[in-house]
N, C-alpha and C positions, 0 to 999 in steps of 0.2 A: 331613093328619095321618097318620101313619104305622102302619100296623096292629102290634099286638100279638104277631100271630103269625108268625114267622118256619118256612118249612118248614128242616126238617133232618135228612127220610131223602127222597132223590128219586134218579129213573136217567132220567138222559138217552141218546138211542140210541147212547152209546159201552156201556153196558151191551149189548152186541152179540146183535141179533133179541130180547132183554128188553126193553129200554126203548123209548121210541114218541116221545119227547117230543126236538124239537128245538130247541137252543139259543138262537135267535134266538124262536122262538114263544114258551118260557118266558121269556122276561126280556118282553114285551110283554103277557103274561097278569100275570107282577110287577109291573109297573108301574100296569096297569088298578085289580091289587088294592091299590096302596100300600105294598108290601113294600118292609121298610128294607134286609132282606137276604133270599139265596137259598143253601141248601147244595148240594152236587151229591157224590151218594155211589153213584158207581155201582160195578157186582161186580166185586171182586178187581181193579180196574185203575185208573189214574189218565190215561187215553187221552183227556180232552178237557178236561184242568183249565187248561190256558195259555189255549186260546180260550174255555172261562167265562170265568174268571178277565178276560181282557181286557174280553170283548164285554158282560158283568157290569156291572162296572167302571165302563164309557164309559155305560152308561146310568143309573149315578148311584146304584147300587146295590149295596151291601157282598157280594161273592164269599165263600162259605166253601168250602174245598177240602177235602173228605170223600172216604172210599170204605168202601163196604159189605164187610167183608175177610170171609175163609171161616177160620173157627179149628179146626183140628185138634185130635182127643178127644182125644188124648194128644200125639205128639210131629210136628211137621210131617216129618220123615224118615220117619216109621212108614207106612207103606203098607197094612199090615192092615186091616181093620175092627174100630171100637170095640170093645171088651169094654162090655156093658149098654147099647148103644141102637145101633140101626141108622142114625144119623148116620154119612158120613163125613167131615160139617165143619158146625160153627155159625155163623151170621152173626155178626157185629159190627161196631157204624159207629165209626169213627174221623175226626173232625173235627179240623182243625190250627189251632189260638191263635194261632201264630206261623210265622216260621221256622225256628226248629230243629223246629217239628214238622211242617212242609213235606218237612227232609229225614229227620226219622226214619219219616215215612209213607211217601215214596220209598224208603227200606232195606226196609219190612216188605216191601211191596209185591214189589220185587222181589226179594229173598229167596223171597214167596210161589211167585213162579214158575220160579227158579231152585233152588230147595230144597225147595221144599215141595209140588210138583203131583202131585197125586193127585185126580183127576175134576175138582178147579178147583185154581185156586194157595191154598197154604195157608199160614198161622204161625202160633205156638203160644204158649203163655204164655210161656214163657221168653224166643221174640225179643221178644214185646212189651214184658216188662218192660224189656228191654236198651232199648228204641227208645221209651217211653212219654213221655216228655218234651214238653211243647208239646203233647200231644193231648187233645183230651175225645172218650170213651167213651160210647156208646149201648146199651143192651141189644140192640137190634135187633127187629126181627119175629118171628113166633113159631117162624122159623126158628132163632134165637136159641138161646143156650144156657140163657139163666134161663128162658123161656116154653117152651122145650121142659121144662125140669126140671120146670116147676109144670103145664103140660100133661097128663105123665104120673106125677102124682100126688109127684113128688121133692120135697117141701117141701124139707127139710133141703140136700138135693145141692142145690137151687137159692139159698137163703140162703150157703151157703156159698161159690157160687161168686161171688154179688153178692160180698159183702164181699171177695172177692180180687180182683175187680177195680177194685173201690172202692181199696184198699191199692196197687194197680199205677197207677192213673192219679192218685192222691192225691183226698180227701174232696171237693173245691168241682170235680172235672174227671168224673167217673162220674156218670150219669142213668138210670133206667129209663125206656124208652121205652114208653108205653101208644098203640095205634093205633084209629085210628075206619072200619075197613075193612066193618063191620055180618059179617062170620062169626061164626057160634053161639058156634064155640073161643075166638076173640079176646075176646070179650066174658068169658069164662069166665076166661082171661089176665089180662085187663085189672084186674079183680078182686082178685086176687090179690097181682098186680104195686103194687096200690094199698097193697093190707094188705103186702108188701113192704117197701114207700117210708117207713110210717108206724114200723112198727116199728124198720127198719135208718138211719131218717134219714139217706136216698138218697133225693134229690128225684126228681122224676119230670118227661119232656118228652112232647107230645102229639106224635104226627107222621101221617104218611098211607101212608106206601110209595109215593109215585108211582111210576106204568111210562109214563101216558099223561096228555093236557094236561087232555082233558077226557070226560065219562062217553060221551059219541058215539064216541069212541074205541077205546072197547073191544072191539068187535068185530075190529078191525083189530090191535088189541094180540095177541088169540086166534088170529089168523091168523099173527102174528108169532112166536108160539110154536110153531106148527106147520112155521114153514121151520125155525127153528131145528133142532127135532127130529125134520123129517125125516115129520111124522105129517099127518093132516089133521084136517079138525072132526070127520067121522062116527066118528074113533077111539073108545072107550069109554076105553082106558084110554092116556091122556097127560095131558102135563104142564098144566093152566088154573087159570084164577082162575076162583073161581067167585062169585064178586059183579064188577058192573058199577064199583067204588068206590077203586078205584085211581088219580084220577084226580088234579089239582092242585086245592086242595081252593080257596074261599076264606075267608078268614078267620074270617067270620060263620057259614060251617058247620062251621068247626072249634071254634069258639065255642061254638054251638050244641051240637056232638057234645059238648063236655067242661064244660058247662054245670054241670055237680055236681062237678067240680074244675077249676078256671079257675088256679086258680098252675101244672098241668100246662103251659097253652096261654103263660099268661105266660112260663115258665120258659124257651120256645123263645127268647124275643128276648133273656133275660140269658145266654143260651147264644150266641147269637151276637153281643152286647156284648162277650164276652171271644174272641173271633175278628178277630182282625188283621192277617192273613197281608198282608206289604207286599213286593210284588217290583220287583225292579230291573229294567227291563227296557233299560235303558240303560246300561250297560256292557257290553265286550268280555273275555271271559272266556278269553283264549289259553292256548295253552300256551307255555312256553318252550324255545326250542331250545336247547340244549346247544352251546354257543358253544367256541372256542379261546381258552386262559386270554390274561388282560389285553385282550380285544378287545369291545368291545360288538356288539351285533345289528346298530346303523346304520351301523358303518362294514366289517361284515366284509358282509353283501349289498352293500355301494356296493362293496367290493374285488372281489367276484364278478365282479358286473353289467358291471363294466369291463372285467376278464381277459377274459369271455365275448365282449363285444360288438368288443373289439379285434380277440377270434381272428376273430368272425363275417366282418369287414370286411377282413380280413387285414394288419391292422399297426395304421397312424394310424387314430385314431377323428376325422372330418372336424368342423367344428365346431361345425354344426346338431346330428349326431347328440350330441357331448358336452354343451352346453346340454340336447338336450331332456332326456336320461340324467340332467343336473344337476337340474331341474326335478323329472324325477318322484321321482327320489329323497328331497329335500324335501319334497315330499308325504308320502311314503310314511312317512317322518320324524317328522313334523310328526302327523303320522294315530294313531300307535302299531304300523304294521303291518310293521315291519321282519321280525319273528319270524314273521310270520304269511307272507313272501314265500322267507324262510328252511327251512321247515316245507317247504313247496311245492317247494321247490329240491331239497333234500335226497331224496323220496320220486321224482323225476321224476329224480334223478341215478344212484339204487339203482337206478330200471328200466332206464335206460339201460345201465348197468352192466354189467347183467346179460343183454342183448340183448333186452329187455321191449319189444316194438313201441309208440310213446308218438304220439299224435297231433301234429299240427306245432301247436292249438291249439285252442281252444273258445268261442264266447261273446266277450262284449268283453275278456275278459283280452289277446286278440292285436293289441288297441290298445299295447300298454305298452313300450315301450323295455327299459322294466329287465326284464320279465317275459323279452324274445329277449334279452336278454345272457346271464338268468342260466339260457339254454336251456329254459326253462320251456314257451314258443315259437317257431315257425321262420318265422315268416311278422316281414318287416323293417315297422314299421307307418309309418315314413317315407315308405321308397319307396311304401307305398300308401295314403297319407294317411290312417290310423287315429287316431285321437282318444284319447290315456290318461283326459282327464275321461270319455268316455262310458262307461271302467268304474271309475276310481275319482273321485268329486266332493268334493275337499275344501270344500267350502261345504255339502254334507248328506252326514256322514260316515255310513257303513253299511259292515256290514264284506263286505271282496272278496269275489269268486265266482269261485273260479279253478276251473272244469273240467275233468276229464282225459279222455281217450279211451287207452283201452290196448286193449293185443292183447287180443282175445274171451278163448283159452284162459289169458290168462295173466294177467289181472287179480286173481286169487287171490293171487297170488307177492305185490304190490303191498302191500295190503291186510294181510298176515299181515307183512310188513316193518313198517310202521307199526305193527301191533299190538305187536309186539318190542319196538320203538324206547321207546313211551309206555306200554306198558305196557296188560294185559288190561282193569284194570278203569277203563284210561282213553279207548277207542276202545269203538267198537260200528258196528254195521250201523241204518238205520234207518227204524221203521217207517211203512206207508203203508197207509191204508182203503180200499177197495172199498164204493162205494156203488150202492145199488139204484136203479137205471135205470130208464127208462120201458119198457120192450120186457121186462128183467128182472123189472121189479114183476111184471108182466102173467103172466109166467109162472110165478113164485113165488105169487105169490096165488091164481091159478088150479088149481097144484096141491095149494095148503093146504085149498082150497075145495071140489075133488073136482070141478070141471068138468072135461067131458071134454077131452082134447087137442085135439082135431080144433076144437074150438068156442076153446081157448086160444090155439093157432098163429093161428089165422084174426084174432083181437082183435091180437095181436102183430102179428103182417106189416103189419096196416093201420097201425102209427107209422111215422112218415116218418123214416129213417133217417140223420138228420141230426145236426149239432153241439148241444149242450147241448139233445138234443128235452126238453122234457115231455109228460106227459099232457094239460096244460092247452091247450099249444101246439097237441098232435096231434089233438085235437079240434075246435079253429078251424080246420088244414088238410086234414084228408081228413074231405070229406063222406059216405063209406062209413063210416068210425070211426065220426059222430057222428051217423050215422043207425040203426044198431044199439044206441049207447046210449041214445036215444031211442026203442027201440023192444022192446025188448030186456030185459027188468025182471035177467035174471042177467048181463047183459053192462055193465049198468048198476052194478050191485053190485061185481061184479071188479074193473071201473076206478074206483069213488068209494074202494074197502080200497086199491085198488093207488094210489090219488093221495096217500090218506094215509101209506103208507107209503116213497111214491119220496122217493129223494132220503138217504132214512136211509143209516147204515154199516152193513155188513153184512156182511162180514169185515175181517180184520188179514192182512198179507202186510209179506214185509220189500222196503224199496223197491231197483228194479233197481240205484242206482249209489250213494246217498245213505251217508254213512260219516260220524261225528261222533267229533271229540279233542277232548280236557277236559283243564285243567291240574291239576287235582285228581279223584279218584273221581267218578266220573258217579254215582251213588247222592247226589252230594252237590248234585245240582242237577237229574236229575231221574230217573225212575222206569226199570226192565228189563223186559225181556219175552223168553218161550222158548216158542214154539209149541208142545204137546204133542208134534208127532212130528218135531221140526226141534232140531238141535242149536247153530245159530246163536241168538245173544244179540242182541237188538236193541232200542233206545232204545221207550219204552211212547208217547213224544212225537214227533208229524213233524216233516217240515224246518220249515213254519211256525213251528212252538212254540218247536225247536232254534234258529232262526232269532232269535228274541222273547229268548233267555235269554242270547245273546250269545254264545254256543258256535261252535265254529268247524266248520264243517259244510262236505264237498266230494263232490260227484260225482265217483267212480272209475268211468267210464262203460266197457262191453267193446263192443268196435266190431270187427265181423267183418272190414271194410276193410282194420284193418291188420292183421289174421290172415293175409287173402289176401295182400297184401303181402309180408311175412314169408313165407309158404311160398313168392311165387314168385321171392323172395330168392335164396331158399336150394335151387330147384332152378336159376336160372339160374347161380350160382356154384360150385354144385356139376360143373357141366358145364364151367364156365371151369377150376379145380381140374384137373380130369382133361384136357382141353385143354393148358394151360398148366403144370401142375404146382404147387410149392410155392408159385413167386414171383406167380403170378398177380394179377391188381389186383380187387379185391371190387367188385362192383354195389351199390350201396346208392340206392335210390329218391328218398334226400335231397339226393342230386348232380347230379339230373339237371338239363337248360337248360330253362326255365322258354320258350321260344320256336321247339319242332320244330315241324319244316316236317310231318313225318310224320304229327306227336299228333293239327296242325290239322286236315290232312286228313282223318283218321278222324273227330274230332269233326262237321265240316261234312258229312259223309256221313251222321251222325245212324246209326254202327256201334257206340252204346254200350250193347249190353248186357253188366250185369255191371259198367260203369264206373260208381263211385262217383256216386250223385247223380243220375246222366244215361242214369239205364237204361230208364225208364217211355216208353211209347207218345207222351205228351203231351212229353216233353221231349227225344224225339227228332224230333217235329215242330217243336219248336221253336230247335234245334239247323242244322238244314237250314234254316230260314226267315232267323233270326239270323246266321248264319256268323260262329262266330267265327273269330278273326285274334291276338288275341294272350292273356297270362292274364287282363286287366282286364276282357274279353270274359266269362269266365267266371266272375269274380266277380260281375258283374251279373246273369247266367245265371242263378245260385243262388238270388240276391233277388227276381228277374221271377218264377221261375216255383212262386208260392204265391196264393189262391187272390183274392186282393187285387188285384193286379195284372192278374193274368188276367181276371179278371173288368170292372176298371176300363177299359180301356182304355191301358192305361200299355204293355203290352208291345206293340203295335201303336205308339206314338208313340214309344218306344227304338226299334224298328228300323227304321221311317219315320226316324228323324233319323236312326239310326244310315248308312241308304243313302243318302240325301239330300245327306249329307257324302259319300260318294265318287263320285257322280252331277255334283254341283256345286262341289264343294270350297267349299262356306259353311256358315256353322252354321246348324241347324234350326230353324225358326221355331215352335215351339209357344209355349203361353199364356205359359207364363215368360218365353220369349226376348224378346215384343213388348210385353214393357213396356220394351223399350232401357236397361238397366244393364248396362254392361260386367261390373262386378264379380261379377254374380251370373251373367254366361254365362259367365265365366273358371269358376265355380264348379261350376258344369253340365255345360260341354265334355264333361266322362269317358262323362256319362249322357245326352249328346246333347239335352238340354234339360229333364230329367224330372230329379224329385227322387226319386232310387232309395233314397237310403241316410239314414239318420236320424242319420249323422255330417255330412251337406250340408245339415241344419237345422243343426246346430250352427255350422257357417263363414257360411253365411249370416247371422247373429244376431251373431258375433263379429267377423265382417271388414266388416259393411252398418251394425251397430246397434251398436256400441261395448260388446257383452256382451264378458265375461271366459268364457271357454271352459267354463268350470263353472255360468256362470250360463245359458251357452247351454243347457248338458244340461239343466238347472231347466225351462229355456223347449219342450226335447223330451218330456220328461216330462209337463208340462204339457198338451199338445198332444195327448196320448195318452192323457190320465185325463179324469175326469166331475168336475172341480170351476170350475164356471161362476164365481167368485171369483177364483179363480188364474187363469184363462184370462186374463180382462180385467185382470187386473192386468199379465200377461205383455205382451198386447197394446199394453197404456198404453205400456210400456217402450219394444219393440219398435219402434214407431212414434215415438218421440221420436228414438230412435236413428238412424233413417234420416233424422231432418230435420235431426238435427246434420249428416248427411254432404250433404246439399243433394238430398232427394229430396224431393218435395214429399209432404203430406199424403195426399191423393189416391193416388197411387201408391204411397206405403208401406202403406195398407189397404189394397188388391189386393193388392200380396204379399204381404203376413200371411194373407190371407185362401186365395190361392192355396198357399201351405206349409200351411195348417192341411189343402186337403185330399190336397195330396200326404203327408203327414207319418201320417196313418193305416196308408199302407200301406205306410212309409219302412220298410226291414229295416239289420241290424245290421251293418255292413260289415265289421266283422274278424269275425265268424263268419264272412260270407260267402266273404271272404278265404282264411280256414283251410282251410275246407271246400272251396271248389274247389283247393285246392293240393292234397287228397286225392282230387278226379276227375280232376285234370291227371297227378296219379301213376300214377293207375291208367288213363288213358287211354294215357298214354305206354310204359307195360307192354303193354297190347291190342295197341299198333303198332309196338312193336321186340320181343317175345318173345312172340309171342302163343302158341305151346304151353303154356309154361309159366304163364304167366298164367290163361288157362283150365283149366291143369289143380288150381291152386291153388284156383282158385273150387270147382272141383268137390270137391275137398276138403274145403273149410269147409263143402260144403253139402249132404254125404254122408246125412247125417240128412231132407234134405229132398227127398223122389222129383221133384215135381213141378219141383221148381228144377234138380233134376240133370238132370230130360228136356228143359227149358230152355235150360241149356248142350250140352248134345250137340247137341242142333237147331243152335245157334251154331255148336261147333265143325266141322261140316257143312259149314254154308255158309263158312264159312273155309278148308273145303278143310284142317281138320286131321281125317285119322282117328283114331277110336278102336277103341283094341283089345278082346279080347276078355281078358278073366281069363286068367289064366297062371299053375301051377303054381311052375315055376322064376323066371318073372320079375317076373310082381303083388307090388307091397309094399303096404303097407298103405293107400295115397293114392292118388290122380293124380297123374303125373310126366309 
């Protein structure tokens, strides 16, 4: 049976170093308690309502999407301080009934921070009334404007102010909120608030203020307020709570507390009976491109993709490539995502344009045919056997990920085009959390806490500085860590605050490449955000959430590579120019033979610093050991050397096969090859018997097991996630399939079983692709212009001493000098 009482004031830690309570911990303390619903009303933001909302949801439990807003004494523009009370904003909780009060909360809200910020984001009567629709109203805590009024003795001002916002939210959607937090004032509040309710007939709801899960917590919450602001505990005069009672209450002491009025405590669950906020998370919410009259989207990208991929090939499209082109194009068709490939074209054709340095490609987009027709990409996914299902699956539609890599300085131009194009209040930049880390607890707690430095650093150094550490972790592995906490009563204390509180968010930043377009007002689907001292506008929701609402969401990535590029462009043409004069022929990096005898050289010498990709110590050893020979060398290059590989033994059995074939001129015997299937060593040849690439699961499963290319990706997917269901379902298939083609039982489970453990460390072959086409370019610069090349690095990388002493030492040893400063003849770069 389901409790009575529903909370509906709480902060989870998107209320940023306020709140203590993690999303996943409250719905599992819901749950214990029987809770039919949960509110989530954290300050001034709506920063974690998609992943409530979801994570909620899945565990069978009604979401309500609230936020604790700051209301301005007078007008949200006004920046003064009140006249008659030293507030300069009252709380107020805003709960949403529906969806239009989904997006009138998203208006206040970012309004609040685009209009109204003064010490927090703020709005005023006036927007609310504009935006009230779909919300019910809370008095709030005695931060509040009514319990402030009745607080310091304002009957009157506080009566009056209930009944206006009784009148704004309408009679059955306004509640006063009485709290059971045990302070003298509250209690004194509470009272009042009561005789209130009875006189103005304005029900009343019980609630708690959570900041933290449970009363053990509070400590840790105190501490929490202390990074926030900067102060430590021994302060006298900062920001606490001064009761332990903040906590997530349960039912029975909420019962308990309001035991002499109980329709309070009822009141919360028919407050959240009229709460039904239902989101779609499954639609695609495009924008549309602005097409040429009488032509649709499907057929003016198929007219593109064609023009493009003619010029690419230079005339006839042969007939493999028209089919596949025919192929994905129907997809793309068939999917909705004409506009969406349109959108992409159009923004990559304005950089171009404009001589905007644009990567040759990103990610599995450099699988797609149509993607290199419509220049979108440069890398031919034919010639290097890329896979369109492995980036788009029409059997589990999701929408594309087309990523871009632009010139570092020039990614702005990009971005501010787009803005144009769709319009200000249809693009944004988008936000991304910083969460407190293991090594950063440690140090943030430690200074909240007033331990000394010398005793903080020493607790910090000892976490092992590794991927996803924790404290829980770092304590099973270094036995110095867990012999001081064991030993140690204040070392012990720093790490139990700091475990409670790692892992929380603990600031807002806008993310490095992340940019979201809306077909309609973004206020109309989700919330704004404007950092106090940053004049960028950014989405209050990350790519996850953006992601969930069917928004189309792209990475405008700035990639220093093609910066370097670009300058050493434009000084090697610059000298061709004055050489040759008007008619001279331009260098352009996109031209170059994908097969110098020179590039090889230098590469096999393992002389790449500064070249893309291949400049680190470890992958100039493995450079020299590897020898590459031609570019497919280097695409595998990119894939071997991450830490999978490395570690597994895989890049030892790629260059054993790889020499073993020129040694003997026969293919290499590793696990794969002696199971004797020709089909699957035709498959392997490239990677000498190793499964490098997770597009070589997918042909295995489609050319061995009768999968369909999309159901192959299903089965790479599979292979790669934690669901023991799927897997064996996968497996069932997979093996029926090999025994249609006359592989016995027996040997179709060995190579299932062998793919499942090459398939861990499989990498994504058209990234891999793209990306060494960007170290082949700049290797191939190193070995036909190398002045200029390194002068261009040193350029981009002026800001950075230690990289510029880097390149000098290079340039050295190449036997280029460097000059000294020159009045008459230093410009502003490296040349």
């Amino acid at each position: 049976m389901h409790s009575e009482f529903v909370p509906l004031h709480l902060h989870t830690e998107y209320s940023l170093l306020d709140g203590a309570i993690r999303i996943s911990d409250l719905i599992a303390k819901a749950k214990e308690y029987k809770l039919p619903a949960i509110a989530m009303t954290d300050h001034g933001n709506l920063f974690g309502a998609i992943e409530f909302y979801k994570k909620v949801s899945k565990a069978g439990i009604k979401p309500i999407i609230g936020c604790e807003v700051y209301m301005a004494p007078r007008g949200r523009f006004d920046k003064a301080d009140s006249v008659g009370t030293s507030e300069k904003s009252f709380h107020l909780i805003l709960l949403c009934k529906d969806i239009n009060g989904y997006k009138n909360l998203t208006r206040l809200v970012s309004s609040a921070y685009l209009e109204g910020f003064y010490y927090k984001p703020r709005i005023d009567k006036d927007i609310l009334e504009q935006h009230s629709g779909g919300l019910i109203g809370l008095s709030s805590c005695l931060k509040g404007e009514i319990p402030h009024y009745l607080a310091a003795g304002m009957t009157d001002k506080a009566r009056e102010t209930a009944l206006n916002y009784r009148r704004i939210f309408g009679a059955d959607n306004f509640y006063l909120e009485i709290q059971a937090n045990e302070l003298p004032e509250q209690e004194k509040v509470n009272k009042q608030l009561i005789e209130l309710s009875r006189d103005l007939h304005i029900p009343l709801v019980a609630t708690n203020d959570c900041h933290y899960l449970v009363r053990e917590d509070s400590k840790a919450h105190d501490v929490l307020l202390c990074i926030q602001t900067g102060k430590t505990l021994n302060d006298t005069d900062r920001m606490r709570f001064s009761k332990d009672t903040f906590y997530f209450r349960t039912p029975e002491e909420m019962m308990n507390a309001f035991k002499d009025i109980p329709e309070a405590v009822t009141n919360t669950r028919k407050v959240a009976e009229k709460c039904n906020l239902d989101f779609k998370f499954d639609e695609f919410r495009l924008p549309k491109y602005e097409l040429p009259d009488g032509v649709s989207d499907n057929d003016y990208v198929a007219e593109l993709a064609e023009k493009g991929l003619s010029k690419k090939l230079g005339g006839d499209i042969p007939d493999n490539y028209r089919e596949r082109l025919a192929r994905e194009l129907d997809m793309i068709k068939k999917m909705g995502f004409s506009s969406y490939f349109l959108i992409v074209w159009d923004f990559i054709n304005y950089a171009k344009s404009k001589d905007i340095p644009v990567g040759p490609g990103r990610g599995s987009a450099a699988g797609s045919l149509a993607a290199y027709g419509l220049d979108i990409t440069d890398i031919d996914p034919i010639k290097y056997g890329l896979l369109f299902e492995r980036f788009l699956n029409p059997e589990r539609v999701s929408m594309p990920d087309i990523d871009v890599d632009f010139c570092m300085d020039r990614r702005g131009e990009v971005i501010d085009y787009v803005t144009g194009k769709y319009g200000k209040d249809h693009v944004a930049q988008i936000i991304t959390f910083g969460t407190m880390q293991a090594r950063a607890a440690i140090r943030d707690v430690g200074r909240a806490m007033n331990v000394p430095y010398a005793e903080v650093d020493k607790v910090a150094k000892l976490v092992p500085f590794l991927p996803k550490i924790t404290l829980g972790i770092a304590l099973e592995k270094e036995p110095r860590l867990k012999e001081l906490y064991d030993t140690n009563p204040e070392v012990r204390e720093l790490i139990d605050i700091a475990q409670r509180l790692e892992g929380i968010s603990r600031h807002a930043s806008t993310h490095a490449a992340g940019i979201v377009i809306s077909p309609d007002p973004l206020t109309d689907f989700l919330p704004l955000y404007k950092a106090p001292n940053d004049e960028a506008i950014v989405t209050q929701f990350d790519m996850d959430a953006i992601k969930n609402l069917g928004l189309l969401k792209f990475d405008f990535l700035g990639l220093k590579t093609l910066t370097i590029i670009d300058k050493a462009e434009k000084i090697i043409n610059s000298a061709l120019k004055e050489k040759d004069g008007d008619g001279f022929k331009p260098f352009s990096a996109r031209n170059i033979p994908l097969d110098d005898e020179n590039t090889f050289v230098l590469l096999c010498a393992g002389k790449t610093s500064g070249v893309f990709q291949l400049e680190s110590s470890g992958m100039k050893d493995l450079l020299t050991r590897l020898r590459p020979e031609v570019f497919e060398d280097l695409i595998a290059l990119v894939a071997l050397y991450r830490p999978g590989p490395l570690g597994s033994g895989m890049v030892d059995e790629y260059i054993d096969g790889k020499n073993s074939k020129h040694s003997s001129g026969t293919e290499p015997t590793g696990s794969l090859a002696k199971l004797g299937l020709p089909q699957l060593n035709a498959i392997l040849k490239e990677t000498h018997g190793i499964i490098l690439y997770q597009e070589q699961v997918m042909e295995i499963a489609h050319k061995m097991a009768n999968f369909s290319l999309a159901q192959a990706d299903i089965l790479r997917k599979a292979m790669g996630g934690k669901n023991p269901e799927e897997m064996e379902k996968m497996k069932n298939i997979f093996i029926q399939g090999l025994k249609e083609n006359k592989v016995n039982e027996k040997k179709a489970a060995t190579l299932y079983n062998l793919i499942l453990q090459f398939a861990q460390y499989g990498f994504n072959k058209s990234h891999s692709a793209a990306y060494a086409y960007i170290a082949y370019q700049t290797a191939y610069l190193k070995a036909h212009y190398p002045v200029e090349f390194m002068a261009a690095s040193l350029s981009a990388d002026m800001d950075n001493t230690p990289k510029v002493v880097i390149f000098i030492n290079e340039c050295k040893d190449m036997g280029i000098e460097i000059l000294p400063p020159d009045i008459n003849d230093s410009a502003r770069e490296f040349r």
